[in-house]
N, C-alpha and C positions, 0 to 999 in steps of 0.2 A: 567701905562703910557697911555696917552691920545692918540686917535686916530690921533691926529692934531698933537702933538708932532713924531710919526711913522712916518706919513706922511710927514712930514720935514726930517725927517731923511734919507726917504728911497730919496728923491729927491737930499738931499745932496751926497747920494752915489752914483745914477746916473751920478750924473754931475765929479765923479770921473775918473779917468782913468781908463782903462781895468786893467790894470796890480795893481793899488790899489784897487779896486775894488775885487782881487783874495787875494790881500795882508790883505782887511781885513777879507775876507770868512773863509781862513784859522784862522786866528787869535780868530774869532768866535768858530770855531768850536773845535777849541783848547782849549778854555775857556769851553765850552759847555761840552768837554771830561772830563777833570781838574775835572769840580762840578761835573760831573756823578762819577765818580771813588772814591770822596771823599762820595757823598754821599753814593753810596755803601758800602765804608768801615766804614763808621756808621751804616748803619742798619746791616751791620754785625756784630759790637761790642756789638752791644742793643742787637739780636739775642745769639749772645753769651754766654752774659751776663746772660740773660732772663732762657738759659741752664742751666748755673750754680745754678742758684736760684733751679731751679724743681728738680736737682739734690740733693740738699740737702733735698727737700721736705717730711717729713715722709708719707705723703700720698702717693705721688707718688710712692715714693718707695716700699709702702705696694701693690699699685697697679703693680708696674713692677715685684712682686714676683710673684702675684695671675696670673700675664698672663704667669710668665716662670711654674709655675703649670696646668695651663691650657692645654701648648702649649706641655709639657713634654711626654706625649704619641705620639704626633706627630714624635716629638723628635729622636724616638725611632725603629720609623716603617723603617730605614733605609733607605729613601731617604733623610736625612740629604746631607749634600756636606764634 
């Protein structure tokens, strides 16, 4: 959006009442909440998703052995929880 269109816009808000003026703040901010939360819960699903995939992965999986072998002395010295 063009600087000259803002600039219109925010003039038109000025010339609003107080009380519209809070009527569309909120309004805004509301919207602004809405896309945040939606977007979050997509890149949560992608994230997810993305999980599911590595978990099938036979590499991965050969690597998440090698490190419970690694880590198995550790394991053992009793400060496990």
């Amino acid at each position: 959006m063009s600087s000259t269109v803002l600039s219109q816009v925010e003039k038109t808000i000025i010339s609003l009442p107080l009380h519209e003026q809070l009527w569309l703040i909120e309004r805004l901010v509301h919207h602004l909440r809405e896309d945040s939360t939606k977007s979050h819960a997509i890149e949560q699903d992608a994230f997810e998703s993305q999980l599911a995939v590595m978990v099938k992965d036979p590499e991965i999986q050969a690597e998440l052995r090698e490190i419970d072998r690694e880590f198995a002395v550790t394991e053992a010295d009793g400060l496990e929880n």
